[in-house]
N, C-alpha and C positions, 0 to 999 in steps of 0.2 A: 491361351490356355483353354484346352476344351474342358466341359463340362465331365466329364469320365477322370482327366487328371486330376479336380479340385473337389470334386463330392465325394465323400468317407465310405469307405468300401466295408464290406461285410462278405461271408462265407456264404449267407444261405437268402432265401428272399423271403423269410417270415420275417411279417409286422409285427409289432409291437403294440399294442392300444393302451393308449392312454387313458387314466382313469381322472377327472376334472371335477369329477364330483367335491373334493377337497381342498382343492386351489384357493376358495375362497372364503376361510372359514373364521370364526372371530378372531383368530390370533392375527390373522393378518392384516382382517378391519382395521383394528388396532395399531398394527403400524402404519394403514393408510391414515389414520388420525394425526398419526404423530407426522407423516412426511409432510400432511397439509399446512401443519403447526410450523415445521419449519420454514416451509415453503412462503409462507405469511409472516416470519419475521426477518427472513434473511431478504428476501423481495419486495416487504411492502415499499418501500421506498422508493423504488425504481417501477414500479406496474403501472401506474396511474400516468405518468409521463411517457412511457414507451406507446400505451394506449392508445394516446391520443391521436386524433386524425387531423384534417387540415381543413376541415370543414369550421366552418363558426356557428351558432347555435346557442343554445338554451342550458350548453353546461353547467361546468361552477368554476374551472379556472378560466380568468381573464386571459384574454387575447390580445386586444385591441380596439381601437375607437375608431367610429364613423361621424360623421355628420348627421342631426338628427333630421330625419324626414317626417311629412306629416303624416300620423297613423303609427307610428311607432312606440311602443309598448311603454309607458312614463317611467315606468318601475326598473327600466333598464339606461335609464338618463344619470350620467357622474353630475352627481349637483358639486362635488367638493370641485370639480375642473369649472363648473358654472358660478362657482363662488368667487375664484382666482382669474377668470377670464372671461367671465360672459359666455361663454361659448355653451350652447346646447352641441352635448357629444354623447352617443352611444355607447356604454357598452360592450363589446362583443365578446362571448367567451368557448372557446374550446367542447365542443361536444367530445366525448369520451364513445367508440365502437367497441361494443364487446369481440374477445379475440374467438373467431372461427379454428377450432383446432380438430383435425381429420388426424387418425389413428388407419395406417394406412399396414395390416398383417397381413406378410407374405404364409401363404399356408400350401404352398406346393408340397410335393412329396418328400423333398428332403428337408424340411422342418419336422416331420416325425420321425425320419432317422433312426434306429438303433431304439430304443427303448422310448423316443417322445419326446427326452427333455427339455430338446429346443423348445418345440413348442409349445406346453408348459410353463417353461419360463419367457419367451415372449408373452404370456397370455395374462401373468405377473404382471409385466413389468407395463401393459398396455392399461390395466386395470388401475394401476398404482398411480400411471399419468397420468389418468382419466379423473381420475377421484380428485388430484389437484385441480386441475383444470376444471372439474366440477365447481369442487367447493372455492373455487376464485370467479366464478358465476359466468365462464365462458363456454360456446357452446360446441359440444363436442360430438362429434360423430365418427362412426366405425365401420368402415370397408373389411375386407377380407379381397385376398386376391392371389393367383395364379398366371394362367399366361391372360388373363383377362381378371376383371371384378366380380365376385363371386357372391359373396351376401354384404347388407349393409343394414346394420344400427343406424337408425334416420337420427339428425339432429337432436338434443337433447340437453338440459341446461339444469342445472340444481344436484346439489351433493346427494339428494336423494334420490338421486335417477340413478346413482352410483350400480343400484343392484338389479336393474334394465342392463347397464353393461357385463354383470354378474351371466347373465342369463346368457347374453350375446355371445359372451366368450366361450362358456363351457358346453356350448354346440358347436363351435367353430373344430372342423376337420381338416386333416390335411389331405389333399390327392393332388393330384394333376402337375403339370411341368411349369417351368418356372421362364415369362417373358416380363419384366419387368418395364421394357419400354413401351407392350402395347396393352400391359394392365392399367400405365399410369394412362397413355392417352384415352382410355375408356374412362379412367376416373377424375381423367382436366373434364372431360366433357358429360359429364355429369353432375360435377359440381362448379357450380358458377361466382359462387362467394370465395374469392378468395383467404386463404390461410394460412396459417401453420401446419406442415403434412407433414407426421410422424413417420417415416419409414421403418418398420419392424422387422429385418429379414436377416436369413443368414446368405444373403446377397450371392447365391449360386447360382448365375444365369449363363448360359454356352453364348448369350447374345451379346452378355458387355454391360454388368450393373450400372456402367456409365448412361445409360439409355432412358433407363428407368429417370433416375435423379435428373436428369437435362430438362426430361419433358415438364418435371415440375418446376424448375427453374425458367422456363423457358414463358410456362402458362403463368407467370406472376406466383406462383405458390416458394412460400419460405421452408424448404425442406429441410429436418431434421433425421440424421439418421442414426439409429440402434442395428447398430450391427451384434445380432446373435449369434455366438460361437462354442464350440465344445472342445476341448482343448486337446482330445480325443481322438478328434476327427485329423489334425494335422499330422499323430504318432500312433497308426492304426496297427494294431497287437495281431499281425500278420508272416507267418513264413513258409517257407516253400512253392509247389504249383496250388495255388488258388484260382478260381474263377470271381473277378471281380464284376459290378455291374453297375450301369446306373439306374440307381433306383428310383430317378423321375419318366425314363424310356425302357426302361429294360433291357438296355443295350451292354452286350456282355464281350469280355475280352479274357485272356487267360496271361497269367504273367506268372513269373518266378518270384517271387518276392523273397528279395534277400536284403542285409544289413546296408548294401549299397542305393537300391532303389528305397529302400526305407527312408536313406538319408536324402536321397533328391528328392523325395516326395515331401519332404518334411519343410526344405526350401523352398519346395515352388506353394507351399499351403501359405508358409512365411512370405513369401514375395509376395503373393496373392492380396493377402491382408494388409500388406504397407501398400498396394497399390491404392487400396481402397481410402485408406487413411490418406495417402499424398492426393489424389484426385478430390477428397471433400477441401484438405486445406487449402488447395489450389482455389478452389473456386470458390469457398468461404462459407461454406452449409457442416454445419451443426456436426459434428460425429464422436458416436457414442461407442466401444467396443464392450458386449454385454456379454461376459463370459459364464455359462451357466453355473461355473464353479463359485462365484459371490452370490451373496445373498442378494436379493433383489430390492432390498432396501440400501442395501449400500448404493447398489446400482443408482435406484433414484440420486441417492446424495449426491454421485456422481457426475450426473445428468446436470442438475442445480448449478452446482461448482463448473459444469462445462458453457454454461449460459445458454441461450439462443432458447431454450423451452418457456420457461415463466418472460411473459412481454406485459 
């Protein structure tokens, strides 16, 4: 499926700008409060153990015993096993890593689309993950990306930094055309800590969304994807001779548009989007389908309930 069959066709080739100045205003803080809330009682349970790494160290949950060595720290000696066996024994407990979470927005040209809303609500829904992921004290950072990486919010850690990502988001624009395989490999190799890598896109690439998702799978990165969608875009309010285009090349074609090509076009959007869905379940990465029509706090709830985000 080329790129021209699955991006949302329009009449004319005026933009739209988007206005972001609003996106983030107390009302919404306020539910970023309340998703952290949830996020902390439906999760706490499960954080601390997925955390943990395979390292031994100076944590606080127990691991296991060694034999003690001379120079070993006394305060770290089981006297109750030295009580019952004689035995000087270590010991050892589980160090905890904080989770690396990268917010990885596609901001090519068909994310502002039509009026912007994609991305608007991508810019929601990055800020909302953020905020958790803040205020669960891991550290978060924020790419922007195209057929390459485009700006980046450096690493960042405290629920107070929340309005650092405020800042990051409501200058992030959209232009340029959409490679997802050789945005990620600019972004394996630029970042060397491995993580958690959000994918925010409305996954339109002519090269094969698959491409994208491999290379982070491939680089050790645990990919999560949010797929952003307009419901719009698959039943475009179109008849007769139109000149349709793509609006990341400007590449232009002329079609008849009638009730029949309305309905293929409608199936191959539909095929398009189970593709996307069967290709994450196949290979077992996170996916989220983020329809601008919900509230974007649902959305979060959604996310939660889908697992693989809160570790």
């Amino acid at each position: 499926m080329g790129l021209l069959d699955v991006l949302p066709w329009r009449r004319d080739k005026k933009a739209v700008s988007a206005k972001d100045d609003d996106l983030f205003d107390d009302q919404f803080q306020r539910k970023l409060e309340y998703l952290a809330l949830v996020s902390r009682r439906v999760f706490a349970g499960r954080l601390r153990a997925e955390r943990r790494t395979k390292k031994s160290g100076s944590g606080v949950e127990f691991a296991d015993h060694r034999d003690y060595q001379p120079g070993d720290d006394f305060r770290y000696l089981d006297w109750n096993v030295y009580q019952r066996f004689e035995k000087l024994l270590v010991r050892l407990y589980e160090e905890e890593e904080d989770l690396a979470i990268y917010f990885i927005l596609d901001t090519s040209a068909s994310m502002a689309f039509g009026d912007g809303r994609k991305l608007r609500y991508a810019k929601k829904v990055c800020a909302a993950l953020a905020y958790v992921g803040l205020a669960n004290l891991d550290r978060v950072t924020m790419v922007t990306t195209s057929d390459r990486v485009m700006e980046r919010m450096p690493e960042t850690r405290g629920k107070a930094r929340i309005f650092k990502a405020f800042r990051f988001l409501r200058e992030v624009k959209a232009e340029g055309t959409t490679d997802l395989g050789d945005a990620m490999k600019a972004f394996v190799a630029q970042n060397k800590r491995r993580g958690l890598a959000v994918l925010v896109s409305d996954l339109y690439d002519p090269r094969g969304f698959e491409k994208g998702i491999n290379v982070l799978r491939y680089n050790k990165f645990d990919p999560f994807v949010v797929h952003v969608t307009d419901p719009g875009e698959g039943k475009p309010k179109l008849n007769g001779d139109v000149l349709v285009y793509d609006c990341e090349t400007g590449d232009e074609r002329e079609v008849t548009v009638t009730a029949k090509v309305l309905s293929l076009f409608g199936e191959a959007y539909a095929g398009y989007v189970a593709d996307i869905d069967r290709f994450c379940a196949t290979h077992q990465v996170p996916y989220v389908t983020a329809s601008v029509d919900v509230a974007f706090d649902e959305l979060i709830l959604r996310v939660f309930r889908r697992g693989g985000f809160l570790r």
